[in-house]
LUMLUM-529395 format. One record per residue: residue number from 1; chain; z, y, x of N, C-alpha, C in turn. Coordinates in Angstrom, 3 decimals. Layout:
residues N
(r NUM,"A",(Z,Y,X),(Z,Y,X),(Z,Y,X)),
...
***
This chain:
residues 71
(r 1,"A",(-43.676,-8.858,-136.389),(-42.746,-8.289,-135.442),(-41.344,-8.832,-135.729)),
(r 2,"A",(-40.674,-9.236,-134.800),(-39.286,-9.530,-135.191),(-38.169,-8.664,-135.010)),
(r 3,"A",(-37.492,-8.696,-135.921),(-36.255,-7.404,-136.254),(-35.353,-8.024,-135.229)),
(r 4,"A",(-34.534,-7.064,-134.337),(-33.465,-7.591,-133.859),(-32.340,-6.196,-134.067)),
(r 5,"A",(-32.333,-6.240,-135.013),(-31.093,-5.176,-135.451),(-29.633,-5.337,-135.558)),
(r 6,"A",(-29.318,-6.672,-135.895),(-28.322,-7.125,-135.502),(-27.442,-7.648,-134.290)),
(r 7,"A",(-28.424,-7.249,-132.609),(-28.051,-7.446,-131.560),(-27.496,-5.750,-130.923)),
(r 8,"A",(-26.846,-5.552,-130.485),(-26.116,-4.509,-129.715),(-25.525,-4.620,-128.659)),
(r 9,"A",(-25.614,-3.732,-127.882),(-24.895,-4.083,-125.923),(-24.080,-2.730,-125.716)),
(r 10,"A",(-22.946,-2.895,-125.439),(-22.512,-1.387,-124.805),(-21.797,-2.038,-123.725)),
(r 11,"A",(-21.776,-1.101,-122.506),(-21.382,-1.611,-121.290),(-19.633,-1.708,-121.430)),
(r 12,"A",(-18.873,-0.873,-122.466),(-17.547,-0.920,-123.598),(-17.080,-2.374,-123.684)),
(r 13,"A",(-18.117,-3.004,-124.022),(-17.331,-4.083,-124.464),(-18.022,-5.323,-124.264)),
(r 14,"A",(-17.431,-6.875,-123.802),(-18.344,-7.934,-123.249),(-18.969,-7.503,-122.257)),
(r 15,"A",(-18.523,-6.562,-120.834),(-19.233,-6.355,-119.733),(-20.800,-5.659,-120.592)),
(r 16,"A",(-21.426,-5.289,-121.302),(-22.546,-5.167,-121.433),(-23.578,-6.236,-121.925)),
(r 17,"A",(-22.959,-7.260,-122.292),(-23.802,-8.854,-122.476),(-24.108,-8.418,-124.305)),
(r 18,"A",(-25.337,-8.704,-124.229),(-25.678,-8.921,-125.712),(-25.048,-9.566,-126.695)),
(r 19,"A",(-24.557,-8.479,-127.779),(-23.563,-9.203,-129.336),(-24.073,-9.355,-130.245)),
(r 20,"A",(-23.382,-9.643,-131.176),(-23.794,-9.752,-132.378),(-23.365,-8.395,-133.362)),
(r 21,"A",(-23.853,-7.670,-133.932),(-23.366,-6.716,-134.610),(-22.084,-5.929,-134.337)),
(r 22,"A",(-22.057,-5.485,-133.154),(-20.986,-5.106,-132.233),(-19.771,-5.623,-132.150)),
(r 23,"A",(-19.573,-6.809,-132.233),(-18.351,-7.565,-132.590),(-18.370,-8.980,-130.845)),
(r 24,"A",(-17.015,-9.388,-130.902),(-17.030,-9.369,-129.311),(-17.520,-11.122,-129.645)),
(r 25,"A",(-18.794,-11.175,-130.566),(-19.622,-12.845,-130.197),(-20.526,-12.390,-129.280)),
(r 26,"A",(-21.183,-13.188,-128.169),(-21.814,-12.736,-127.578),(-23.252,-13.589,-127.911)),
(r 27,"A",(-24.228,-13.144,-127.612),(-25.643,-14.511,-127.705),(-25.409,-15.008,-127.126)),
(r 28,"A",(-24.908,-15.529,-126.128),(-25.185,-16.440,-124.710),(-23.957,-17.402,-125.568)),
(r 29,"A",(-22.726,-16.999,-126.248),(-21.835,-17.403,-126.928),(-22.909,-18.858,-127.983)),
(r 30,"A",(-23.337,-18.362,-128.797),(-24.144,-18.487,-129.906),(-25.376,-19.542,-129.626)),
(r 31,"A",(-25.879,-19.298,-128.452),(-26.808,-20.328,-128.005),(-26.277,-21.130,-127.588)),
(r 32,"A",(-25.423,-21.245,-126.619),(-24.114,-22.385,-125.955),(-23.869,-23.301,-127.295)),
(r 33,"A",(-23.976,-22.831,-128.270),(-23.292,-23.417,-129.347),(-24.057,-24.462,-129.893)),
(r 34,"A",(-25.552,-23.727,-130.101),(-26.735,-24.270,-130.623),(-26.901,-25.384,-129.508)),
(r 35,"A",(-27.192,-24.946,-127.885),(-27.336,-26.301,-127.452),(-26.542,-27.186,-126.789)),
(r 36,"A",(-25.548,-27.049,-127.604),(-24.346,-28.298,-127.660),(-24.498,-29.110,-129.169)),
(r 37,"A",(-25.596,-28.705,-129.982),(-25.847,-29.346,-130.634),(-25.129,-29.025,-132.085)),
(r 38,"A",(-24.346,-27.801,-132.281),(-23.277,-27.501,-133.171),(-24.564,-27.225,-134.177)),
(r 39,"A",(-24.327,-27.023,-135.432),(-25.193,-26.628,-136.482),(-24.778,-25.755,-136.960)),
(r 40,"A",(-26.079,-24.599,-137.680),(-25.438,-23.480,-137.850),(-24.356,-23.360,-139.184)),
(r 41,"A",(-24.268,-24.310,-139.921),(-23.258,-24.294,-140.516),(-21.386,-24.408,-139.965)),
(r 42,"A",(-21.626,-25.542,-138.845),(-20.778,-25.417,-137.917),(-20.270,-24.120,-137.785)),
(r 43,"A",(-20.974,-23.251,-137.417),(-21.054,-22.670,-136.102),(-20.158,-20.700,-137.365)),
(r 44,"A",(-20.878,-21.311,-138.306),(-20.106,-20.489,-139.967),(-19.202,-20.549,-139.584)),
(r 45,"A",(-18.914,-21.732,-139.617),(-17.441,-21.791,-139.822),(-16.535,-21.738,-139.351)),
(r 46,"A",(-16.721,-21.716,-137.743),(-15.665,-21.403,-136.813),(-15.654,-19.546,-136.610)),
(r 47,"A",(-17.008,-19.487,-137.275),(-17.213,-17.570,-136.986),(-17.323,-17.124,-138.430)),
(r 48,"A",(-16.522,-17.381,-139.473),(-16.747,-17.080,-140.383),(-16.841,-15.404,-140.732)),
(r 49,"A",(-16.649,-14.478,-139.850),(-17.108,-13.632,-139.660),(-18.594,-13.192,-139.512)),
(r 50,"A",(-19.352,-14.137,-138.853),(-20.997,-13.789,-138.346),(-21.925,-14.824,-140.063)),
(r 51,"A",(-22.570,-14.344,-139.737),(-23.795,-14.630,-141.565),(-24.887,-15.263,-140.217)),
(r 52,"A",(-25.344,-16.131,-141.716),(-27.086,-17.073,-140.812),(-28.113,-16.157,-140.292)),
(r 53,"A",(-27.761,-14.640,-140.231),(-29.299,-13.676,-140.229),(-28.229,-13.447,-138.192)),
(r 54,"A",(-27.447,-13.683,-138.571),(-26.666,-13.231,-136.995),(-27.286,-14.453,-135.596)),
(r 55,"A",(-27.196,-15.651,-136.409),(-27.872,-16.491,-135.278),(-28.907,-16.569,-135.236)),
(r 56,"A",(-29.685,-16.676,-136.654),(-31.477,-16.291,-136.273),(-31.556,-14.794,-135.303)),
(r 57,"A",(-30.926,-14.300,-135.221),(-31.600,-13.131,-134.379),(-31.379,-13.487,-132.953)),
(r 58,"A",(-30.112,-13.872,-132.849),(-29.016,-13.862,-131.921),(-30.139,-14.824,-130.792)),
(r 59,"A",(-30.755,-16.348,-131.740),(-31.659,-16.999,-131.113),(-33.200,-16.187,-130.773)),
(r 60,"A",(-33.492,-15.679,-131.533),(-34.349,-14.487,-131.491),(-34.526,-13.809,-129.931)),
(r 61,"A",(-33.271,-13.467,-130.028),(-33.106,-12.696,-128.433),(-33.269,-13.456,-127.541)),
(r 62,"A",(-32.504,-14.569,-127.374),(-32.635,-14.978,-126.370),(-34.005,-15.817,-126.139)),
(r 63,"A",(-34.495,-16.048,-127.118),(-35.953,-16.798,-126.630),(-36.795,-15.438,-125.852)),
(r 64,"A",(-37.151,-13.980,-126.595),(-37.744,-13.398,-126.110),(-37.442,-12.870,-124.812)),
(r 65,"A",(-35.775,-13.262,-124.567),(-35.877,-12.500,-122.713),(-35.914,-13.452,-121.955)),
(r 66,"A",(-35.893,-14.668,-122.561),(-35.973,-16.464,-121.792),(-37.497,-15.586,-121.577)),
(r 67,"A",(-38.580,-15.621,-122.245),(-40.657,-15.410,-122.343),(-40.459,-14.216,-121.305)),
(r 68,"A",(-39.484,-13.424,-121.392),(-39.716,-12.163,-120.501),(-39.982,-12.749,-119.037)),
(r 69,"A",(-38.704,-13.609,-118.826),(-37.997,-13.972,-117.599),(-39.228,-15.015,-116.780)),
(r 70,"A",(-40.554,-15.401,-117.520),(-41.443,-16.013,-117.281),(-42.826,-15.477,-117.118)),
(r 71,"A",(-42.420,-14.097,-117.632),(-43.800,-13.691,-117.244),(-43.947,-12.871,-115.456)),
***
C-alpha cells in the first residue's frame, strides 16, 4: 500500500490543489519540475525546505490520479 501522508489539500490555501505537507509547494509544482528534467537533488535545493520522502509521495500522487483519470 502506498503512504501518502505527506500530501494535504485545504480549499485555504493553493485554491485546494494538492501540497506537500501543508506548505504552499504544490504536486503539480513538483512534477513540472521532474518533467523538465530537474533532479531531485536539484529540486532540494531550490526547496530546501521539502525532504526526498516529499517528492516520492508528491510523485506518488500524481501517478495514482493520472491511473484514476484512465480508468
Amino acid at each position: 500500500m502506498i503512504t501518502l501522508d505527506r500530501i494535504t489539500r485545504s480549499p485555504e490555501m493553493m485554491g485546494g490543489k494538492a501540497c506537500l505537507r501543508g506548505m504552499r509547494v504544490t504536486v503539480g509544482t513538483i512534477v513540472g519540475l521532474v518533467a523538465a528534467g530537474h533532479s531531485n537533488a536539484e529540486i532540494l535545493i531550490a526547496y530546501p525546505y521539502l525532504e526526498e520522502e516529499d517528492i516520492r509521495q508528491g510523485l506518488a500522487y500524481a501517478a495514482l490520479n493520472a491511473r484514476l483519470l484512465l480508468i
